[in-house]
N, C-alpha and C positions, 0 to 999 in steps of 0.2 A: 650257275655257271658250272658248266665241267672241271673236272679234278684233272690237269696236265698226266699224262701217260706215264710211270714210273720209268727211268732209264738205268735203274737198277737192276740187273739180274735178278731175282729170286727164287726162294728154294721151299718145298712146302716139308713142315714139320710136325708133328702128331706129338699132342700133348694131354695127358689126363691129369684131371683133377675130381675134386669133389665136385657134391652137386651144390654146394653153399659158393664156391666159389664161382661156379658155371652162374647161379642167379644172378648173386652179385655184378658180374660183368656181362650183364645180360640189364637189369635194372642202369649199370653205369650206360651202357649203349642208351637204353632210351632217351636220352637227350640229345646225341648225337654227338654233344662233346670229346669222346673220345673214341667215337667209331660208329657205324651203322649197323652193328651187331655183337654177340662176344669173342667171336675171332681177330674184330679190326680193333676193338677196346683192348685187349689181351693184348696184340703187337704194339698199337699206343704205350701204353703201360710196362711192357718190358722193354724196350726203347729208353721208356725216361728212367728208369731202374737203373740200364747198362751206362746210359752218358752220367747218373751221379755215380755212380760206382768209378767210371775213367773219371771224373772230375777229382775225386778224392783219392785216384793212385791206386785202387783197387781190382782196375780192368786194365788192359792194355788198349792205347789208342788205335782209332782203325788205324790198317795199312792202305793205301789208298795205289792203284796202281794205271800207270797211266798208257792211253792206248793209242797209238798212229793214226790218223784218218788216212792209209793209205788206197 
């Protein structure tokens, strides 16, 4: 089944790292468990990073902001 269309905005962001770390989340994609490759494992993965971080008072909660259907 299809993945429902993100109703998010998003914004694209350039990141480098090693090449230990590019396998590794290249090895984590193969299962699928956290992405279909090392760009969508990478977003998975800093996602759950940023909600423990707000969970423990370390981030700030999103701001969430709300929009008219006019």
């Amino acid at each position: 089944m299809a993945r429902p269309k993100n109703t998010t905005e998003t914004v694209q962001i350039t990141l480098s790292t090693t090449l230990q770390v590019k396998e590794l989340l290249e090895e984590l994609s193969r299962s699928g468990f956290y992405g279909k490759n090392a760009a969508d494992t990478a977003h998975v993965l800093l996602k759950e990073k940023i909600r423990d971080l707000q969970r423990d008072g370390q981030a700030p909660a999103p701001r969430y902001t709300s929009f008219s259907a006019d």
